[in-house]
N, C-alpha and C positions, 0 to 999 in steps of 0.2 A: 643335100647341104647347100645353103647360099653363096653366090659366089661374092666378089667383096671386090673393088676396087681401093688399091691402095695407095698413097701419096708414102712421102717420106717419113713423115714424123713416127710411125707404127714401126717401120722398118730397122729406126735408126735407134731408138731405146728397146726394142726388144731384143735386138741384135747386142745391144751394151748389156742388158740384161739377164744376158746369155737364157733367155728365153721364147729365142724367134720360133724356138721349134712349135710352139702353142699354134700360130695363125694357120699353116695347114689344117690341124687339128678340130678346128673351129668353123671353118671355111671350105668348101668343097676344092673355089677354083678362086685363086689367088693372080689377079690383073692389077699390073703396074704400068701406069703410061709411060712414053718414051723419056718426055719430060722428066719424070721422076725419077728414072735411070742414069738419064745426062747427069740429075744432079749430086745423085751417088757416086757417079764415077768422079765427078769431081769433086766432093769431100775427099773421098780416099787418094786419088794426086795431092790434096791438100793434108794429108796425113791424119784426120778424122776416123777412129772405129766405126767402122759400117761395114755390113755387108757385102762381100762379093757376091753379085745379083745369077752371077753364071754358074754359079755353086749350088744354087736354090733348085734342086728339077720342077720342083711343085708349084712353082711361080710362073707367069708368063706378061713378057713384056712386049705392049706395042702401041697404038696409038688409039684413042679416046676423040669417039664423035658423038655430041652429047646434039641433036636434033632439037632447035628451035629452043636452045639453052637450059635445057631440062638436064639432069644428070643421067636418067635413062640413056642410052643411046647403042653404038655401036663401038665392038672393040674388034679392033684388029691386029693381029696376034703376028709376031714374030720374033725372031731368038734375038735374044739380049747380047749388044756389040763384045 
C-alpha cells in the first residue's frame, strides 16, 4: 500500500464526516508533519471538531524534509505532543 503524506484539510472533513476511518484503509502508512499537527491542536483549543491526532495509532507524526524542494523527501517520525 502507498504511503500518503497528509496536510489538514483530509484530516479535518473526514473526521467531520465521521469518515476518517477510510484513510488507513486506503493507505498503508499515514505521515503528518509536525506543522500539521501544531495546527490541529490549535483548532481544537479554538473549539473546531478535529481530530485528537494521539487517538489515531495508524497515523504518524513528525517532521518533513522535502530535498532540493521536491515533495519526495525525508520523514522523520515521532509521537504526536
Amino acid at each position: 500500500m502507498p504511503e500518503v503524506v497528509c496536510n489538514t484539510t483530509p484530516l479535518q472533513y473526514l473526521h467531520q464526516a465521521e469518515v476518517l476511518w477510510i484513510l488507513p484503509k486506503l493507505y498503508g502508512r499515514i505521515l503528518v508533519p509536525r506543522a500539521v499537527a501544531d495546527e490541529i491542536e490549535a483548532g481544537l483549543r479554538a473549539g473546531v471538531n478535529l481530530p485528537i491526532l494521539t487517538t489515531l495509532d495508524w497515523l504518524e507524526v513528525g517532521m518533513c524534509r522535502a530535498p532540493h524542494g521536491r515533495f519526495h523527501g525525508t520523514f522523520i517520525v515521532g509521537k504526536p505532543r
